[in-house]
N, C-alpha and C positions, 0 to 999 in steps of 0.2 A: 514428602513426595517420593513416590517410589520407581525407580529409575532401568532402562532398559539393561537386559546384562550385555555389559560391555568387553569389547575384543580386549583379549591380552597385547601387549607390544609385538610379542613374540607371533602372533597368530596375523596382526597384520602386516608383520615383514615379507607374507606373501605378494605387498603392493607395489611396494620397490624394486624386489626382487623380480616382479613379471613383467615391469614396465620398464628395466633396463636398456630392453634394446630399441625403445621408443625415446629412450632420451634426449635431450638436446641441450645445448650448456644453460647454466641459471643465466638467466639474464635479469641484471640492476635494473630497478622500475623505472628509473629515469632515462636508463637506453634502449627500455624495450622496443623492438620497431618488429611490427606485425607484416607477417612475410603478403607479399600479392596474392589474389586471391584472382583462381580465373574466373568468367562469369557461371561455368555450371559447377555453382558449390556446393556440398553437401544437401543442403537442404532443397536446393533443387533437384537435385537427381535422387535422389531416395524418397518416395512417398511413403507419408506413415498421416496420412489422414485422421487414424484415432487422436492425435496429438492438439487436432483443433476443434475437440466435439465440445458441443455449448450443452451438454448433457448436466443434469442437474445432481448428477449422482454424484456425490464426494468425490473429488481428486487426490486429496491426503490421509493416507489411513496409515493407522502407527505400524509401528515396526521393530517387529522383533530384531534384535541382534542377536543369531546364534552362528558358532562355529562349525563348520563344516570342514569334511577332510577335502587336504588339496583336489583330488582326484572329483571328488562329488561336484566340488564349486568349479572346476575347468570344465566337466560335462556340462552341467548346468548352463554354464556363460559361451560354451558354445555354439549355444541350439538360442541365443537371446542377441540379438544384434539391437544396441543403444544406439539412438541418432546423436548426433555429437551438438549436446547443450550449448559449450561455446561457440560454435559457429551460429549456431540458432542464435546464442541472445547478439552476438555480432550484426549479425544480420539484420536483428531488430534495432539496433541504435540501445542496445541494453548491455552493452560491453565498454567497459572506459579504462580497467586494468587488469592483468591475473600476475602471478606473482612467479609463474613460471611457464615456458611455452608447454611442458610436460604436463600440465593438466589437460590443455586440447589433447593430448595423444589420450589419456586414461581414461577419460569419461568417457570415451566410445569404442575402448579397448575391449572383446571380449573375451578374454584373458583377466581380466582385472575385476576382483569384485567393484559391485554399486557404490559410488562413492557416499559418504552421509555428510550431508553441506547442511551449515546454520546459520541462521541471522538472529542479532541482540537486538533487542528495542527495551529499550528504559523505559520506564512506569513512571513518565513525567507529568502523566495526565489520564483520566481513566480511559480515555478512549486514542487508539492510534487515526492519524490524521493520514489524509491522501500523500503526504512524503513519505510514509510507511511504506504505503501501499507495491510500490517497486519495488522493494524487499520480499513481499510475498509472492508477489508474482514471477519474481527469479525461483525463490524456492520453491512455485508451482512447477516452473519449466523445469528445473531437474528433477522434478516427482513423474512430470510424464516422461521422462525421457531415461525414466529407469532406475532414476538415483533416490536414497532417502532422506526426507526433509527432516530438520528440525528446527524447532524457535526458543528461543532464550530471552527470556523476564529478565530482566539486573535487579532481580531484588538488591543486591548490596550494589552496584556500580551505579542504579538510582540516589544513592543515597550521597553521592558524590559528585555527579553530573558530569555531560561529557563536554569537554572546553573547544572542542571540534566544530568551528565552523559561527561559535558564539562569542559577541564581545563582552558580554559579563558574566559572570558567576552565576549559576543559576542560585537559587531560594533552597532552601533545605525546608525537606516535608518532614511532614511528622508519621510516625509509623502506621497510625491508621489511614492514613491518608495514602501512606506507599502502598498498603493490604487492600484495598479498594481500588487503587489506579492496578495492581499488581492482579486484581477478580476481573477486572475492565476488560484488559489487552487477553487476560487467558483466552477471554469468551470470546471474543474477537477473531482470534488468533483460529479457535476448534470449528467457530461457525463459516469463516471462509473456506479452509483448507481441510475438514474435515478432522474427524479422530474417530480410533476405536479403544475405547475407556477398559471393554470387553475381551480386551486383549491380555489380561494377566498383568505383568509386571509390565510391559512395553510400554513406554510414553514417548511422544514427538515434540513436548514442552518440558522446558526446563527451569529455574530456577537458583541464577548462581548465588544467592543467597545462603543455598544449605550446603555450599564448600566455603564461604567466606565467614558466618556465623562463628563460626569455632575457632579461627583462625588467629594470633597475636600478634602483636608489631613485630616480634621477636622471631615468629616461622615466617613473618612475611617476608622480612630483611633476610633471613637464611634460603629460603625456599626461591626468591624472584631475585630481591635488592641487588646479592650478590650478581648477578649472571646480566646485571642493568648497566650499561654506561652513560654514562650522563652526557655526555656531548652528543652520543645517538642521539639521546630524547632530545633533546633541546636545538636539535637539525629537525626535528619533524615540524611539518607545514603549520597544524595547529598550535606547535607551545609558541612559537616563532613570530608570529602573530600576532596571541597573546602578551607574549614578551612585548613587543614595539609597542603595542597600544596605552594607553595614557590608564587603563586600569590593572594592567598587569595581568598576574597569573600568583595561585594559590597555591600553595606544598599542594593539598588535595587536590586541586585539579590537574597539576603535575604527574602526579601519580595517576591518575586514570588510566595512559594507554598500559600500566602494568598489570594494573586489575585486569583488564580485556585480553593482554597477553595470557594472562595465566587461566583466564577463562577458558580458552581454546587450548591452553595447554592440558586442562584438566578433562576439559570434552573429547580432546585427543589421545589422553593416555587412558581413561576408564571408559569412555562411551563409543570408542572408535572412529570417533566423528572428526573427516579428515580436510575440511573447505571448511572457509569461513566468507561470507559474501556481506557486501554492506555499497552501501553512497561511497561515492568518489572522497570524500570529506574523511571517511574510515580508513585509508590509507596507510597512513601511519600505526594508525589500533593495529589493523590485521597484520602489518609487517614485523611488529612488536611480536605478536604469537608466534609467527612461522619463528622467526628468529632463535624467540624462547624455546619453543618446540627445539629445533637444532642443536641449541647449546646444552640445554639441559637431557636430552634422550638422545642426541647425536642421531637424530632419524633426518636423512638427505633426501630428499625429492617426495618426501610421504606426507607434507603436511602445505596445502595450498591457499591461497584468499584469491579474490576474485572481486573488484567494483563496477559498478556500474555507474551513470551519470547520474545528477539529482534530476531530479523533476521541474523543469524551466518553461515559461514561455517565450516566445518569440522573439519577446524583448530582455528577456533574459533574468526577468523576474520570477521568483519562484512559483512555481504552481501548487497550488492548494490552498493557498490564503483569499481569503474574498474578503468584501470590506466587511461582514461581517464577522469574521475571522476564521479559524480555519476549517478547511472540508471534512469531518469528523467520520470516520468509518462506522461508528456505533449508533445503531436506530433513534437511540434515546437521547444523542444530542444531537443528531441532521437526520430527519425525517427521508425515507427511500424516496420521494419526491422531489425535494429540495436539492438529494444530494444527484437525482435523474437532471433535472433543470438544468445543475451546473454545469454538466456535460453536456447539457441541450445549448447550451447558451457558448460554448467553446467556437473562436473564429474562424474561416475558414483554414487560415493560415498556419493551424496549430492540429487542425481535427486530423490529418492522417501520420502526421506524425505519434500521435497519441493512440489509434488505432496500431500502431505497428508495438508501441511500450506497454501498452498498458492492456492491451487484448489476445486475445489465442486464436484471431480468427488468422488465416491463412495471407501469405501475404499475396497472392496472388487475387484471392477475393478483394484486399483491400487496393490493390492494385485497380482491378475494374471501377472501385468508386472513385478513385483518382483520376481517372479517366473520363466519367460520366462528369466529375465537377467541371471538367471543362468546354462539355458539350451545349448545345442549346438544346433549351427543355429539359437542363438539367432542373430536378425540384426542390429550393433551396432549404437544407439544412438534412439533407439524406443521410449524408455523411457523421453527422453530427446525432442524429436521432441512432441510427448503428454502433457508435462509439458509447450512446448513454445506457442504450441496452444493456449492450455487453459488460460494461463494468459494473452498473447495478445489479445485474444479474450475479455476476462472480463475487459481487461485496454480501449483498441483502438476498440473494438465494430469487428462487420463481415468483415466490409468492412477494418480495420488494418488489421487484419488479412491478407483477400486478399490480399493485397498491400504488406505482408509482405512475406507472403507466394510466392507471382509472383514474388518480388526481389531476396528471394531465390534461389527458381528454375532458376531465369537467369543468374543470376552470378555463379552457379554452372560450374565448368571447363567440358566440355565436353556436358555442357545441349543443347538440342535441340531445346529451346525457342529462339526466334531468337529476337535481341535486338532493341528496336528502341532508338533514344534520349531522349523524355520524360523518360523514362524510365532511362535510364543510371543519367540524371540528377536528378531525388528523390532520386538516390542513394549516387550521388557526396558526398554528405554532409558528408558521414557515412564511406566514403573509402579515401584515401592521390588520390590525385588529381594536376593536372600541368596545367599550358597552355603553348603550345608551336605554334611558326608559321610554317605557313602549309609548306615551302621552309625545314622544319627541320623536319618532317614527311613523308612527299609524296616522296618515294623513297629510304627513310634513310634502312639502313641494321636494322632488329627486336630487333638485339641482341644489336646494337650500342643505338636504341630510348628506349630497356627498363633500358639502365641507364642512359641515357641522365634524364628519366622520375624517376630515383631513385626507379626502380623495385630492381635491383642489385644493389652492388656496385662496381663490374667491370664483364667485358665482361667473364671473364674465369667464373667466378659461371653462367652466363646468359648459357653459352654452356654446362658448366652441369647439369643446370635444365634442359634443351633442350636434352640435349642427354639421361636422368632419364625419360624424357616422362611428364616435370610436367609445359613446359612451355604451354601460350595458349594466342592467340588475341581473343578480342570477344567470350570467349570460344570455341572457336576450335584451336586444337591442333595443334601447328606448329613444326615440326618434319624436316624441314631445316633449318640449321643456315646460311643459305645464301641466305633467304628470305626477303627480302624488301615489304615494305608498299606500296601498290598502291591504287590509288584511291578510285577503289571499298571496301577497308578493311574499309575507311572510313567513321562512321555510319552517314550519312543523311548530309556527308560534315561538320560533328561538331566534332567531335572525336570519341575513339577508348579507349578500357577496353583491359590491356594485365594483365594477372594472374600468378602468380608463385606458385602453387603447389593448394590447394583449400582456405586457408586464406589469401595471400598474394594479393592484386591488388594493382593495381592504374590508373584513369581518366585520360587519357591524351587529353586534349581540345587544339584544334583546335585554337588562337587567331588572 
């Protein structure tokens, strides 16, 4: 992998040094208290409207690191006024720690080059799941707001797993299996946020695997071991945990927040890459780096983390998991449809909240649907279909969208989209589905083939959803129960979609 060229130490002491008189004491994460805020804060009194466009045009595009002399880069960041990220992700319920108040001064200092902030996601799986998903989306917000993104694969800290937040030991993969979940998260990663490949040597992804590869027990213990205390480690919230728990904790998984330390110390001293952002759960990793960073380059105020809150519902259950298991970001294992639905199907109690984390619309827009919910003639689930857009949109691009949006509207009971097969089949995947031969369809009574097809579970519910008005083939409404299937009900000779109320289908194919 070939790698952006990275600031010398010496070229970014320009960031320290500019932001001195912005400073304000370090303050311990556990006393940090965030100063009052009056009600016209930043982001209300500054409009910068480009920052909530639902434009479909890349928002991340790589980035060259080059040096510039002091003089060119103060012109420069004079004539450029940055909205202040931190307050933005505050403001959204997307702020839970920063590891210094001096990062709110720098990121919107114009005085201060762009900062370049990163987030790790381990290759535990081929595709990143909607917990990810709030990691990208922070690293979206410092991309519009001026700053450069980047993302970090753990090839090697996959290979060890992070004991953060877990009561066991994760599984050890085997290397193809890392090179595959490792192709997964890249394409993931370029298709939401964009890249430009065309850029030369510049890249926005990384891979700490090709600084750890080479690496021995013996430069680990010299290079990190040393500069490690062990009662630090062993006060941070995850080993603590681990610790007390009836399975313990492994040498390897011990070491992990070191590997993640020296990640950012490495991103920090060759890539100029000066933030580290992660889940509340990261805590500890990221304060591992800043530290390391400190002790071993002795750079003070130059090297920052930043958490946000996990992803929770109302009840305090994590969000992303369904009982099918979890919200997959990758087409290939949740269909733009299915992964539309989820967000169609979010309570009221959850939808603006989720609007405000997980979107770029404006909070003043989402402010008005908060207000219409409470109105009469509001029309239910407004709120809720704006939320699915929008992150399908920002996950799966316009054309998910479409895709998800037309499955929608076809499989709606009663819709006037008229169905063809392709169609019915992108959806098979996402709905309980049969095959039955065409002697057990063609002619069969609707009410006998939709339990045959395990719509029902016997014919007497099949005639009261039928006589309730909620049965439907192909979405239209069958309102005799002594209706049989004939030929033409049969979509293109390959089967037929029968519905029970608006959630309930199932595929019956033709074998």
């Amino acid at each position: 992998m070939a790698y952006a060229t990275g600031m010398t130490l010496a070229s970014r002491s320009i960031l320290p040094m500019c932001s001195r008189t912005f400073l304000s004491p370090l303050r311990v994460a556990s006393l940090l208290v965030f100063p009052e805020k009056s009600s016209a804060t930043f982001f209300r009194r500054v409009q910068v409207p480009h920052l909530f466009s639902t434009s479909t045009t890349p928002l991340f595009s790589s980035v060259k690191c080059s040096i510039q002399s002091t003089s060119s880069l103060e012109t420069e960041n004079q004539a450029v006024s940055r909205p202040n990220v931190v307050d933005i992700l505050e403001e959204r319920g997307l702020l839970e720690s920063i590891t210094s108040e001096n990062l709110r001064s720098v990121c919107s200092d114009p005085k201060v080059a762009p900062l370049r902030v990163y987030c790790g996601f381990d290759p535990t799986a081929e595709s990143l799941h909607l917990g990810n998903l709030l990691g990208i989306i922070v690293l979206s917000w410092f991309q519009r707001c001026g700053h450069q993104a980047v993302g970090l694969i753990g090839g090697a800290t996959g290979r060890v797993g992070d004991p953060s937040g877990k009561s066991l030991e994760r599984p050890e993969l085997d290397a193809d299996t890392l090179e595959k979940n490792i192709a997964g998260i890249k394409k993931i990663i370029i298709k939401i946020l964009g890249s430009n490949p065309s850029s030369g040597s510049s890249h926005v992804i990384f891979n700490n695997y090709d600084w750890w590869k080479d690496m021995t027990m013996l430069d680990f213990l010299n290079k990190v071991g040393r500069f490690a205390r062990v009662g630090t480690m062993m006060a941070k919230e995850s080993v603590k945990k681990r610790l007390e728990s009836e399975q313990g904790m492994s040498y390897t998984e011990f070491t992990y927040q070191l590997l993640q330390a020296y990640d950012f110390l490495h991103l920090f001293k060759n890539e100029g890459i000066n933030v580290q952002i992660g889940g509340s759960d990261q805590w500890g990793n990221i304060t591992a780096g800043t530290d390391l960073i400190r002790k071993i380059l002795q750079a003070e105020e130059a090297a920052y983390g930043l958490t946000f809150p996990l992803l929770l519902k109302n009840d305090g259950t994590k969000f992303g998991k369904s009982e099918d298991g979890a919200i997959w970001l990758s087409p290939s294992m949740l269909s733009p449809y299915k992964f539309y639905q989820y967000f169609f199907s979010v309570p009221d109690v959850d939808v603006i909240r989720f609007l405000k984390t997980l979107t770029f619309l404006s909070l003043d827009e989402i402010k008005i649907l908060e207000d219409q919910m409470t109105k009469p003639g509001y029309v239910p689930n407004t709120a809720q279909i704006k939320l699915a857009e929008e992150v399908t949109r920002f996950v799966h691009g316009e054309e998910g969208l479409k895709e998800a949006i037309k499955a929608t509207e076809a499989l709606r009971p009663g819709a006037e989209t008229k169905l063809d097969w392709n169609l019915i089949e992108r959806i098979a995947e996402d709905i309980p589905s049969c095959s039955l031969p065409i002697d057990r369809v063609s002619g069969l009574s609707i009410v006998d083939l939709s339990v045959s097809a395990g719509l029902f579970e016997s014919k007497s519910a099949a005639r009261r959803m039928l006589k309730q008005g909620g049965f439907y083939m192909n979405n239209e409404r069958v309102d005799d129960e002594n209706k049989r299937v004939e030929e033409e009900d049969i979509v293109e000779g390959k089967g037929l979609v029968l519905s029970a109320g608006k959630k309930n289908k199932v595929v019956v194919r033709i074998s």
